[in-house]
N, CA, C and O of each residue as an XYZ file, in Angstrom:
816
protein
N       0.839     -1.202      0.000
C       0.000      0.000      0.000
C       0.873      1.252      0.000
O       1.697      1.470      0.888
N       0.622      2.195     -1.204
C       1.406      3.669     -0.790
C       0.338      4.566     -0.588
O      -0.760      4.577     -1.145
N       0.829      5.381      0.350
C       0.552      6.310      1.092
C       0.946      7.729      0.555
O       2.002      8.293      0.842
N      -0.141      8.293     -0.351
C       0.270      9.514     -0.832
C      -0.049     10.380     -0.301
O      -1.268     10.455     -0.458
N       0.540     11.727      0.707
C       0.661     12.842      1.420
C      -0.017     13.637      0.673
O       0.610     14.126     -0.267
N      -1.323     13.984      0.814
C      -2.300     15.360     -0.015
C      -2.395     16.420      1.019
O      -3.240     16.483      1.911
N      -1.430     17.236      0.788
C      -1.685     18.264      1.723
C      -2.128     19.934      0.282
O      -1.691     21.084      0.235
N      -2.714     19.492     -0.234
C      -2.976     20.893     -1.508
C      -2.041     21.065     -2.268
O      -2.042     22.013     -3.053
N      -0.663     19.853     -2.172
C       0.297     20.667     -3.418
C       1.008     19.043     -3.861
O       0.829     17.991     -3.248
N       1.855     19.258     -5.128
C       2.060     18.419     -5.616
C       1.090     17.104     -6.687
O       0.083     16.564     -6.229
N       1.612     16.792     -8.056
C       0.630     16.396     -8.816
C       0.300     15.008     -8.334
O       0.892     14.047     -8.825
N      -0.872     14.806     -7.135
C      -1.612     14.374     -6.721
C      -2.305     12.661     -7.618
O      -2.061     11.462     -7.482
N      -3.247     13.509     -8.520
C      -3.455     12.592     -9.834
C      -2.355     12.067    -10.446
O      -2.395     10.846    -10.597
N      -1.455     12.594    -10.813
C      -0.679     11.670    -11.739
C      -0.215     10.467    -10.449
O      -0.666      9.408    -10.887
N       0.264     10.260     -9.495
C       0.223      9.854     -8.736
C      -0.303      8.417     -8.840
O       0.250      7.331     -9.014
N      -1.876      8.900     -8.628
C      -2.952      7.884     -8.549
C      -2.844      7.366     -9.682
O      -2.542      6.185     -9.856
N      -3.062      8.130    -10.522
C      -3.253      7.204    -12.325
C      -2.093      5.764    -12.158
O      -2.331      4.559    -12.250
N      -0.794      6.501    -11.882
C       0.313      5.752    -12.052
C       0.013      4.439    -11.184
O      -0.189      3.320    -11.654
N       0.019      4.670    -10.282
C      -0.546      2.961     -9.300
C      -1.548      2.532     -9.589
O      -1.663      1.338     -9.312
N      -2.400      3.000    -10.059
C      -3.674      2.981    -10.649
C      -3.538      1.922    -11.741
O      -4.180      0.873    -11.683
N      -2.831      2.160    -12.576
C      -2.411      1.458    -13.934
C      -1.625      0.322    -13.440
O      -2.045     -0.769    -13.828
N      -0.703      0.302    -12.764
C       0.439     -0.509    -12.186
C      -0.282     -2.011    -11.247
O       0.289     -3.094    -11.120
N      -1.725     -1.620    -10.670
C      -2.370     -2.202     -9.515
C      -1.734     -2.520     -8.563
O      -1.597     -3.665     -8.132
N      -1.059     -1.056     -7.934
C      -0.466     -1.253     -6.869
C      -1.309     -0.536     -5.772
O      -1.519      0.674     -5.688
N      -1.754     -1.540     -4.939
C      -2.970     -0.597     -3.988
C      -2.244      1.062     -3.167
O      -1.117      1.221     -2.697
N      -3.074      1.788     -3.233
C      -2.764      3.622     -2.566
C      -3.489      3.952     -2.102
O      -4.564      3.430     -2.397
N      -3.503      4.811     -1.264
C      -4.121      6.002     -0.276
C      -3.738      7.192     -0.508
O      -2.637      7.373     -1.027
N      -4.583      8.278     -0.168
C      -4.197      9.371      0.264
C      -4.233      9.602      1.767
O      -4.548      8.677      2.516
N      -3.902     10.879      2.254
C      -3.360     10.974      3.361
C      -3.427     12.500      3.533
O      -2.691     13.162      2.801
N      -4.371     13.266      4.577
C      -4.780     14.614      4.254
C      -4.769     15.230      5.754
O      -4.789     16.385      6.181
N      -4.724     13.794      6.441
C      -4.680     14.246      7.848
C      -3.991     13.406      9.071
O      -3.886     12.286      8.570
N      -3.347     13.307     10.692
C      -2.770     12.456     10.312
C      -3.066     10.991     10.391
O      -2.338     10.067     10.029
N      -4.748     10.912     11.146
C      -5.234      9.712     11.178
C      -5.406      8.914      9.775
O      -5.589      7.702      9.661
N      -5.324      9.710      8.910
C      -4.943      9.124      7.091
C      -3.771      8.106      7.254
O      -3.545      7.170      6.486
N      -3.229      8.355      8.107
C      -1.868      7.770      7.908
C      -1.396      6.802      8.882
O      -0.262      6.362      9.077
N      -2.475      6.569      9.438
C      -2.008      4.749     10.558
C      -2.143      3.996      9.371
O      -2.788      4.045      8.324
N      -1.138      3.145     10.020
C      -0.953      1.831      9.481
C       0.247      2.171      8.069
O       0.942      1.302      7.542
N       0.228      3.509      7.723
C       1.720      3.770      6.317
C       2.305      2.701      6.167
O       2.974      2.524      7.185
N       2.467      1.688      5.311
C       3.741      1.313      5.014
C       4.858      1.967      4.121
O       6.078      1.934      4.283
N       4.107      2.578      3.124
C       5.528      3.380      2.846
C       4.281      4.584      1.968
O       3.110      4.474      1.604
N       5.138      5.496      1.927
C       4.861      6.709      1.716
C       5.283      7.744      0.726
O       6.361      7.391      0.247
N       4.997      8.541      0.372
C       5.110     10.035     -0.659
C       4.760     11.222     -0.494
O       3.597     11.606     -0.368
N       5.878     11.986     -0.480
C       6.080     13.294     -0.247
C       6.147     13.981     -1.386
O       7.211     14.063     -2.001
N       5.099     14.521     -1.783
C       5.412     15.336     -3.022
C       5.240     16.935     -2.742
O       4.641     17.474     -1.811
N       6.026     17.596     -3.950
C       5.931     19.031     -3.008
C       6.097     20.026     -4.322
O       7.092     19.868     -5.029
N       5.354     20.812     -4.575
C       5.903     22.059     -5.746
C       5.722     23.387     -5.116
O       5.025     23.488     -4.107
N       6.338     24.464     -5.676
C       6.269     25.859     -5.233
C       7.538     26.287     -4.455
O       8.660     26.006     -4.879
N       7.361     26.878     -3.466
C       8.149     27.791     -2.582
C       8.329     27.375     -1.377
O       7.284     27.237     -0.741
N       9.539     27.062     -0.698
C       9.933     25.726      0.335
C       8.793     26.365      1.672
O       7.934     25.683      2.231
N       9.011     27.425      1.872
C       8.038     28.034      3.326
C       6.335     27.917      3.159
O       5.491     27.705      4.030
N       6.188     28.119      1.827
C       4.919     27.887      1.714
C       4.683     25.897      1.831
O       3.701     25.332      2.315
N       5.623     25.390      1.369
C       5.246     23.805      1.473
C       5.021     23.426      3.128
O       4.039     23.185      3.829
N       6.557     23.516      3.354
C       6.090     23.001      4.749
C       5.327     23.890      5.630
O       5.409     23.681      6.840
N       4.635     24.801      5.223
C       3.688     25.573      6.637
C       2.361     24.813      5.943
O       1.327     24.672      6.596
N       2.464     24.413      4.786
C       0.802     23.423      4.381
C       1.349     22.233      5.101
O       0.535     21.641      5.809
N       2.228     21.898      5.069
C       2.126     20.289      5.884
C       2.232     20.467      7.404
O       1.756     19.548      8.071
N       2.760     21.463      8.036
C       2.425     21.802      9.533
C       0.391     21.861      9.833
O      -0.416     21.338     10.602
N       0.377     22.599      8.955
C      -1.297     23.077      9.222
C      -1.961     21.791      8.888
O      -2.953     21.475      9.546
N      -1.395     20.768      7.645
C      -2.028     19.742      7.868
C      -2.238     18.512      8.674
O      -2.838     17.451      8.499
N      -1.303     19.207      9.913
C      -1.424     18.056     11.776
C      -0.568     16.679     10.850
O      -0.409     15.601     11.424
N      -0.265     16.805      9.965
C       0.737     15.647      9.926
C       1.866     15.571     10.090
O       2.344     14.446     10.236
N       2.659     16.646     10.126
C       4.427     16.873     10.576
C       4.874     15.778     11.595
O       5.850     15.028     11.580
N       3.898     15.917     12.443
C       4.484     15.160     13.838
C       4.137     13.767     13.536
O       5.050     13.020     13.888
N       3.214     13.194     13.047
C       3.085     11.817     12.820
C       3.968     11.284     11.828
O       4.607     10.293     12.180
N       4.196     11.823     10.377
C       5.198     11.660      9.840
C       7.086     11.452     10.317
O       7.817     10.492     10.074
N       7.378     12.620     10.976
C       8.477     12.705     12.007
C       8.436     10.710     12.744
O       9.419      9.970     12.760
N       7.442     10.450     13.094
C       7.476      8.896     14.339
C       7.423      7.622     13.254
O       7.999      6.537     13.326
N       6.534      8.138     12.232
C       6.617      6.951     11.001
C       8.122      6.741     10.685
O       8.664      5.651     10.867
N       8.728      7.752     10.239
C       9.541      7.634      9.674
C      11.428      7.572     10.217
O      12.422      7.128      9.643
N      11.214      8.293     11.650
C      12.352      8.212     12.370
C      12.391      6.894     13.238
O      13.280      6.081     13.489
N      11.095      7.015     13.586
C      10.434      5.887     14.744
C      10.430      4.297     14.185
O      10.988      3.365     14.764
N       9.748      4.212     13.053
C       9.197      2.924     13.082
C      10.048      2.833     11.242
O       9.777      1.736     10.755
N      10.462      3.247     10.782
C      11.657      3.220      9.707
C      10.169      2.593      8.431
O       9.785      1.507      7.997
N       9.804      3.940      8.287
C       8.810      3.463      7.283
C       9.543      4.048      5.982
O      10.165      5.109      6.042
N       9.431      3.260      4.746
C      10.146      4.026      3.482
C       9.233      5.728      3.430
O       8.158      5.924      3.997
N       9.908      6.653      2.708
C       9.565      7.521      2.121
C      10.328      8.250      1.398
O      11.509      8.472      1.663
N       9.611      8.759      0.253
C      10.384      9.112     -0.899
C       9.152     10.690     -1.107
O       7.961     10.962     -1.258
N      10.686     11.409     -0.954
C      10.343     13.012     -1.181
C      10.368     13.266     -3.042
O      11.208     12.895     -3.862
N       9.321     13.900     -3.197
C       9.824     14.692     -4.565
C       9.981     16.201     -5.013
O       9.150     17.047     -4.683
N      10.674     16.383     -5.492
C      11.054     17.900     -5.862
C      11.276     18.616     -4.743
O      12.332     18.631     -4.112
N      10.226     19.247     -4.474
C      10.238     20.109     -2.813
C      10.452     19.239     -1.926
O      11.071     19.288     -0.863
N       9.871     18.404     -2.465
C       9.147     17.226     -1.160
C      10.855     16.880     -0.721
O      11.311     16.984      0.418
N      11.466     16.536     -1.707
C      13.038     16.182     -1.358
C      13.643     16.925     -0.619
O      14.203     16.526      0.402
N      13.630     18.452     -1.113
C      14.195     19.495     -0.464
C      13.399     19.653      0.812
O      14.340     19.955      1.546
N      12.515     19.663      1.471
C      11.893     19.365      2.865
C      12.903     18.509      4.261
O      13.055     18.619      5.478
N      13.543     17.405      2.789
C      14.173     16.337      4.083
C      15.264     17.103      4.595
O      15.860     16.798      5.628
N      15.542     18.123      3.866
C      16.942     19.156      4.440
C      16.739     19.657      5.928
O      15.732     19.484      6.614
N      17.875     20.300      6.276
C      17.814     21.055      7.289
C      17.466     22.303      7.207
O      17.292     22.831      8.305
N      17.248     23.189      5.991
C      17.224     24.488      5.866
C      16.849     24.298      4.103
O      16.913     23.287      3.403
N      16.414     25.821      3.729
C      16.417     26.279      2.156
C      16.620     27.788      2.494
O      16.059     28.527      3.303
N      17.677     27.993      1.539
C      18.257     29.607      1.045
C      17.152     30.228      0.995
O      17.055     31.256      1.666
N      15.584     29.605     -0.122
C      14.361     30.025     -0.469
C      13.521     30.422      0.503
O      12.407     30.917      0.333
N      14.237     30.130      1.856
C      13.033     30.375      2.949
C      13.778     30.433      4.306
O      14.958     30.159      4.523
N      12.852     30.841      5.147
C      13.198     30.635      6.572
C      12.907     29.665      7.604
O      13.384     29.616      8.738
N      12.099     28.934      7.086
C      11.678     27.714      8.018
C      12.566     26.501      7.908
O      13.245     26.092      6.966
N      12.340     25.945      9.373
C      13.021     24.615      8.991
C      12.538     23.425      8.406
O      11.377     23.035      8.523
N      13.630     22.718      7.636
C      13.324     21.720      7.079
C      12.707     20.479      7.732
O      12.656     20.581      8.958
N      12.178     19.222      7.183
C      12.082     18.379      8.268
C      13.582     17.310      8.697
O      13.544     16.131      9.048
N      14.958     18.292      8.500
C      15.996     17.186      8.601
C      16.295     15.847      8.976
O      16.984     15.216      9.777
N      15.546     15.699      8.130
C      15.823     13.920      8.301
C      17.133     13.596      7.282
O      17.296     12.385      7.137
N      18.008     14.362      6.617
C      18.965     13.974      6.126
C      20.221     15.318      5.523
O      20.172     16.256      4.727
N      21.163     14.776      6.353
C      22.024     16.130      7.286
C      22.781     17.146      5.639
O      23.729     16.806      4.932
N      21.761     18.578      5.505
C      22.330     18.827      4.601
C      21.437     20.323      4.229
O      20.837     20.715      5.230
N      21.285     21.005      3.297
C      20.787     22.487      3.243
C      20.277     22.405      1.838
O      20.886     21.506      1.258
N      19.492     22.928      1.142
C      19.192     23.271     -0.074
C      19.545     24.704     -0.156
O      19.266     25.571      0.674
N      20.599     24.926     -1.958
C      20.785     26.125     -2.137
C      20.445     26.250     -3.614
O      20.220     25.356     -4.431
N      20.464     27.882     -3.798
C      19.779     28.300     -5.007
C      21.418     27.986     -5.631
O      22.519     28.013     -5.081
N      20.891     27.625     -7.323
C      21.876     27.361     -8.208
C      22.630     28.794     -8.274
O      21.951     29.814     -8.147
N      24.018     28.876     -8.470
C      24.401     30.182     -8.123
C      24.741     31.318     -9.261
O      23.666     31.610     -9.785
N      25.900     32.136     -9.900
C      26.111     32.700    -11.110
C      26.723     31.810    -11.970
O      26.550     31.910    -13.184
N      27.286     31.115    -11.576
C      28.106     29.743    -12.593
C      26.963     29.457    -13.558
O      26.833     29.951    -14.678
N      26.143     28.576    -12.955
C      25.011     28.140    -13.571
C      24.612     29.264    -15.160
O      24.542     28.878    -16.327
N      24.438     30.533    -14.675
C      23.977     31.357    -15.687
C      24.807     32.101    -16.256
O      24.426     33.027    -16.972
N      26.345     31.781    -16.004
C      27.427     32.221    -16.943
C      27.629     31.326    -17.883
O      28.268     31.713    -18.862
N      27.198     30.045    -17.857
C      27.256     29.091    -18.342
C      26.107     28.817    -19.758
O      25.879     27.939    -20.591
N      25.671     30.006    -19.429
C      24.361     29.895    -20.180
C      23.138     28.735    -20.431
O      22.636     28.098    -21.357
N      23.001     28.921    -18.831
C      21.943     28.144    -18.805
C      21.113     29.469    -17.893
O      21.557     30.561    -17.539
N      19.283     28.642    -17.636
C      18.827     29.597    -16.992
C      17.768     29.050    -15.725
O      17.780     27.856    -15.426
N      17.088     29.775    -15.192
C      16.506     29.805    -14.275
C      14.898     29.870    -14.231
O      14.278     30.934    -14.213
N      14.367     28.734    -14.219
C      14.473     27.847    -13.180
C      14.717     26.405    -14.337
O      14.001     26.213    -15.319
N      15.560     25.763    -14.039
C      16.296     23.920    -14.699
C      14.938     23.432    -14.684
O      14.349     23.001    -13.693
N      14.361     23.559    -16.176
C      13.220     23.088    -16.513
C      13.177     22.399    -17.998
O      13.438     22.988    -19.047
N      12.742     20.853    -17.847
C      12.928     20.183    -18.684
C      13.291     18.904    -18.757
O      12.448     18.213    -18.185
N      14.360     18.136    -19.302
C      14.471     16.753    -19.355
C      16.197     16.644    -19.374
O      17.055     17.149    -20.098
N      16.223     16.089    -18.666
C      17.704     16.264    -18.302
C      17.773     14.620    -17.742
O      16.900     13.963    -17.176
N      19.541     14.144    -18.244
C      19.885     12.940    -17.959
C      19.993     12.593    -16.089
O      20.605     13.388    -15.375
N      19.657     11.963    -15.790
C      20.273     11.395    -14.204
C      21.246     10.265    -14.588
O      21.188      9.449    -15.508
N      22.172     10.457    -13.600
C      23.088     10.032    -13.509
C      23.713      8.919    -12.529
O      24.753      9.219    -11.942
N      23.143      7.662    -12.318
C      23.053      7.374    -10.728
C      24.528      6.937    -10.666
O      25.202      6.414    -11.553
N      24.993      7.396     -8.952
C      26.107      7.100     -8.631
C      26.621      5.803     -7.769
O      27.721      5.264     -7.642
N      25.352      5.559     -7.251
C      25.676      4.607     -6.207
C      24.546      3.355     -6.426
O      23.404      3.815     -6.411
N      24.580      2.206     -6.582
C      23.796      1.143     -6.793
C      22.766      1.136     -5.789
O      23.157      1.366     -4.645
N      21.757      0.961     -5.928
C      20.417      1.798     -5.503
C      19.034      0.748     -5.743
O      18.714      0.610     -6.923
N      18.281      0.076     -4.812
C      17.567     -0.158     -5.427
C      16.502      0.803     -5.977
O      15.436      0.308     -6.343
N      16.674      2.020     -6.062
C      15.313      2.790     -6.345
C      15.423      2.849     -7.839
O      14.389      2.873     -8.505
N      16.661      2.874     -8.444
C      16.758      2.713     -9.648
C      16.995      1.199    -10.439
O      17.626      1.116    -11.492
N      16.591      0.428     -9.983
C      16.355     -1.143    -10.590
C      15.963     -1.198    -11.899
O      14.831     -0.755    -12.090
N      16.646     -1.671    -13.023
C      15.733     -1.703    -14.065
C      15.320     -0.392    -15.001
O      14.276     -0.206    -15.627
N      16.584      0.516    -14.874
C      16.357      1.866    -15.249
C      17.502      2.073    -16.238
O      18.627      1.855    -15.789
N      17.410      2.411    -17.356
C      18.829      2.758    -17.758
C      19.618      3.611    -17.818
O      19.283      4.762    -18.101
N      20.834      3.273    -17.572
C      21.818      4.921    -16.935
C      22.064      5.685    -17.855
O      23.075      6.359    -17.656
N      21.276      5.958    -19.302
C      20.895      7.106    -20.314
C      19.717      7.597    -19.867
O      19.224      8.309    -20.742
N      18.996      7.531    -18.823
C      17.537      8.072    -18.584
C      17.489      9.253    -18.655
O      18.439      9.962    -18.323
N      16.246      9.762    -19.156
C      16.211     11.308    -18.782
C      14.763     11.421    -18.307
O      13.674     11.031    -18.728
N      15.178     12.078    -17.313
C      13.675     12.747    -16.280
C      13.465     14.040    -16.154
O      14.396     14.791    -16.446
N      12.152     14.621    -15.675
C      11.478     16.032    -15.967
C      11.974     16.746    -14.885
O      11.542     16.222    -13.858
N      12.703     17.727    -14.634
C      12.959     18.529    -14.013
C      11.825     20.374    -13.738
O      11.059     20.911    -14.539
N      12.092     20.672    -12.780
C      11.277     22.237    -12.802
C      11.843     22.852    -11.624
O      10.949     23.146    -10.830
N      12.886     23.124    -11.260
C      13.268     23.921     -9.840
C      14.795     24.629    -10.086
O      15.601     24.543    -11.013
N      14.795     25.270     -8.969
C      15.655     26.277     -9.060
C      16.657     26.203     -7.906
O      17.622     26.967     -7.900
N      16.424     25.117     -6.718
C      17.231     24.735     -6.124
C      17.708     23.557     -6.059
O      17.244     22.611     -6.697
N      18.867     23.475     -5.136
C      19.169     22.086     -5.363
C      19.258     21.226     -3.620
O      18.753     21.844     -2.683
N      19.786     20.108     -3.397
C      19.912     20.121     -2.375
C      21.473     19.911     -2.015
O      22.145     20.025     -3.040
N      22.137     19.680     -1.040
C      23.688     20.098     -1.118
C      24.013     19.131      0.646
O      24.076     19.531      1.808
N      24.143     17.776      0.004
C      24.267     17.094      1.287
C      25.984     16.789      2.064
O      27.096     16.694      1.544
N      25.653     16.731      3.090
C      27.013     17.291      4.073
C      27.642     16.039      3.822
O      28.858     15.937      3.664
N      26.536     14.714      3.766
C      27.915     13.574      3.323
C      27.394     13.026      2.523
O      26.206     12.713      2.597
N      28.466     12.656      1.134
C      28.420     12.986     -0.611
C      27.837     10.861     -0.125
O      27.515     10.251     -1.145
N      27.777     10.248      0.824
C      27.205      9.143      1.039
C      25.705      8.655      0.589
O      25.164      7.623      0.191
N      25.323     10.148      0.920
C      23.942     10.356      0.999
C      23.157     10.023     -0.684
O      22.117      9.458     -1.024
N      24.291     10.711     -1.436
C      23.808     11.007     -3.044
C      23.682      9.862     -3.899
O      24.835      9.465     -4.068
N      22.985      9.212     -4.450
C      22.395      8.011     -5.493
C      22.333      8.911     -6.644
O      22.801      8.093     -7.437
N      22.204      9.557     -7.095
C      22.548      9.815     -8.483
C      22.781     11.362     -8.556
O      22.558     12.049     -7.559
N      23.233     11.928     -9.745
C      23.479     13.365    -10.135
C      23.144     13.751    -11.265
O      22.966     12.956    -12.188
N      22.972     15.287    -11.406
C      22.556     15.753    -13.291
C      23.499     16.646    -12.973
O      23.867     16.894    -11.825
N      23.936     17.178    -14.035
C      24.890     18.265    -14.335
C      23.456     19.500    -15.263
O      22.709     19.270    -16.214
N      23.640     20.728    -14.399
C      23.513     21.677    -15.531
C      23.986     22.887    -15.172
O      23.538     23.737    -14.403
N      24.950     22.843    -15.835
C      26.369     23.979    -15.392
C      27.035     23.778    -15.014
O      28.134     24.282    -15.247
N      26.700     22.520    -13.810
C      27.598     22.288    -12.519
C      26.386     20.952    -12.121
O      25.282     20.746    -12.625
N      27.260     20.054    -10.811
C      26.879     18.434    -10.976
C      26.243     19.359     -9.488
O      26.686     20.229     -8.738
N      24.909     18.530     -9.630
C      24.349     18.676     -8.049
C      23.651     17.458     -7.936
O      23.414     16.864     -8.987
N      23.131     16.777     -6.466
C      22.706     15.714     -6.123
C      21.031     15.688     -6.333
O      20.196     16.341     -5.708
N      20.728     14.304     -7.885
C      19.404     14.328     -8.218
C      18.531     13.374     -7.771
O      17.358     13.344     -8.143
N      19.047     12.526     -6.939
C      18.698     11.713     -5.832
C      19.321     11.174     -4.428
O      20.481     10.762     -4.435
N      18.756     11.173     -3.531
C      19.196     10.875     -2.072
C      18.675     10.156     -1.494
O      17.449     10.057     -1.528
N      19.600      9.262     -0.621
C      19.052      8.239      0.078
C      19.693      8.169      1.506
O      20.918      8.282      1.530
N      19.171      8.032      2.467
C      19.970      7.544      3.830
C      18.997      6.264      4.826
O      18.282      6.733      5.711
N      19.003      5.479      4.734
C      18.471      4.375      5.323
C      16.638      4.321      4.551
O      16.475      4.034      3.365
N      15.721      4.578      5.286
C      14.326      4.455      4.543
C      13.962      5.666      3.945
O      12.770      5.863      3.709
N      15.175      6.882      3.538
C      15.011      7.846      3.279
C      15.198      8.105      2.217
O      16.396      8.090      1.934
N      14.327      8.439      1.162
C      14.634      8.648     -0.403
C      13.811      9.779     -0.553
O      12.771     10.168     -0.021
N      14.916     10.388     -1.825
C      14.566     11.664     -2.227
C      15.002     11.819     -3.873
O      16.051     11.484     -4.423
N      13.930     12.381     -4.370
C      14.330     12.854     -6.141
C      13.708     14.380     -7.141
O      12.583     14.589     -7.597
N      15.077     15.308     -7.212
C      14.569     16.119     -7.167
C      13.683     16.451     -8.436
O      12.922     17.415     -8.508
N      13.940     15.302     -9.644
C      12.904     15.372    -10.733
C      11.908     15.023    -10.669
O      11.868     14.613     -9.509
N      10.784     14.824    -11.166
C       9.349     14.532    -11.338
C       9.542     13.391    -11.945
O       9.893     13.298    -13.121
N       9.290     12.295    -11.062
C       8.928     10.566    -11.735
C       7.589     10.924    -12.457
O       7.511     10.900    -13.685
N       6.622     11.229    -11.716
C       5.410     11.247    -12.392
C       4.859     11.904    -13.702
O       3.777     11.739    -14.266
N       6.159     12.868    -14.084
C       6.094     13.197    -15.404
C       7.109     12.896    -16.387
O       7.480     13.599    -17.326
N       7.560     11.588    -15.986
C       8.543     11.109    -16.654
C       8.819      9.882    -17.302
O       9.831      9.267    -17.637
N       7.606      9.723    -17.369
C       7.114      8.695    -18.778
C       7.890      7.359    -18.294
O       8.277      7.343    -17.126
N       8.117      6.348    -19.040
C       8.439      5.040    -18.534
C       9.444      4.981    -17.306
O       9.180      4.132    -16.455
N      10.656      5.844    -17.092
C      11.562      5.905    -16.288
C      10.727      6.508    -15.274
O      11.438      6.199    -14.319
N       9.951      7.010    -14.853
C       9.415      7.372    -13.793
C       8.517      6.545    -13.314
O       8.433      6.467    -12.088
N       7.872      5.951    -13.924
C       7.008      5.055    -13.950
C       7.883      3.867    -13.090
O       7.768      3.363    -11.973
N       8.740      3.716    -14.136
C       9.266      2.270    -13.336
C      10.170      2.551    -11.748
O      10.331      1.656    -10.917
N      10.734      4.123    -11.569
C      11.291      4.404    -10.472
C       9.987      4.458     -8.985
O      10.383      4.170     -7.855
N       8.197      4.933     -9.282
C       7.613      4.909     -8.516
C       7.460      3.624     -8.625
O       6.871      3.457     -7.557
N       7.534      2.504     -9.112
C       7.359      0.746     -8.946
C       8.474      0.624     -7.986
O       8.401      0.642     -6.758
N       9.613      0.487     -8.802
C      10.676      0.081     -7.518
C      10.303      0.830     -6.092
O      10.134      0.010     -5.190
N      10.146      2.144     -5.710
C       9.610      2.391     -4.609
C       8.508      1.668     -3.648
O       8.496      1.619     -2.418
N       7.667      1.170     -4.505
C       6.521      0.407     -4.308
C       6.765     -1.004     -3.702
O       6.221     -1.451     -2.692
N       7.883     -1.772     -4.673
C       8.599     -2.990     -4.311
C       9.484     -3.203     -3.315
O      10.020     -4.304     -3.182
N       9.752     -2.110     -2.452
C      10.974     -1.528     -1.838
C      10.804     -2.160     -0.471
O      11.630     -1.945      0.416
């Protein structure tokens, strides 16, 4: 069973369709009695890091999430924001992250746009995985997945990082630390490779 986090943000539906098609049984999760019994879970997140997590504070699930996941080692896999959440901090904001994995999100800096690239890394860009992973099972290391953000995340130990994209400069496009997974592209808009990365999650 996955457990998809609906707190008003993140593409929700594609989500569902995707397990939907797959017949992998799902939930949503809007409050935090939604969420007894999680076996594993999804964090999805778009927009502006202070505005995300003050919707998931207001949605009384912070703290149950926090015991699922520190407590009782339930999988979860952040996306986009949702990834950048597991930080300790974002440049983009003032609130804290939910640090569950020791590290900061920062805005891409002038390199990036001397380089002539621009703002915000939107599009289809290769991942790169670095470290043998089951989240990427069955994926091929030419993949390219949908990107849309403007930060990155920037983890304190390079242990943490399962794969990378380069644009301008190499930053970490997936993270993992024990039941902790994170990807800062959009599986759900990323056609077979995404598809098959929310399965392996599923199988996990």
């Amino acid at each position: 069973m996955i457990t998809i986090i609906n707190y008003g943000l993140g593409n929700i539906k594609a989500f569902v369709n995707i397990y939907k098609n797959l017949n992998i049984p799902y939930k949503l999760a809007s409050n935090a009695s939604d969420l007894k019994d999680a076996k594993k879970i999804i964090l999805p997140g778009v927009g502006a890091f202070d505005y995300t997590m003050e919707r998931l504070r207001k949605s009384g699930m912070k703290e149950t999430l926090h015991e699922l996941v520190l407590k009782h080692h339930v999988p979860v896999l952040g996306i986009c924001v949702g990834m950048q959440m597991l930080a300790r901090s974002s440049e983009e904001g003032i609130l804290a992250g939910l640090d569950w994995i020791e590290g900061d999100v920062k805005k891409f800096n002038d390199l990036i746009l001397m380089k002539g690239n621009f703002l915000p890394h939107m599009g289809w860009n290769q991942v790169r995985v670095t470290r043998n992973n089951e989240l990427f099972q069955n994926i091929d290391q030419e993949s390219r997945f949908y990107f849309l953000h403007s930060y990155y995340f920037e983890c304190n130990n390079n242990n943490n990082i399962i794969a990378v994209t380069d644009y301008g400069d190499q930053f970490a496009s997936a993270v993992n630390l024990e039941n902790i997974y994170g990807v800062q592209f959009h599986p759900e808009k990323s056609h077979s490779a995404g598809i098959q990365l929310l399965k392996n999650f599923a199988d996990l």
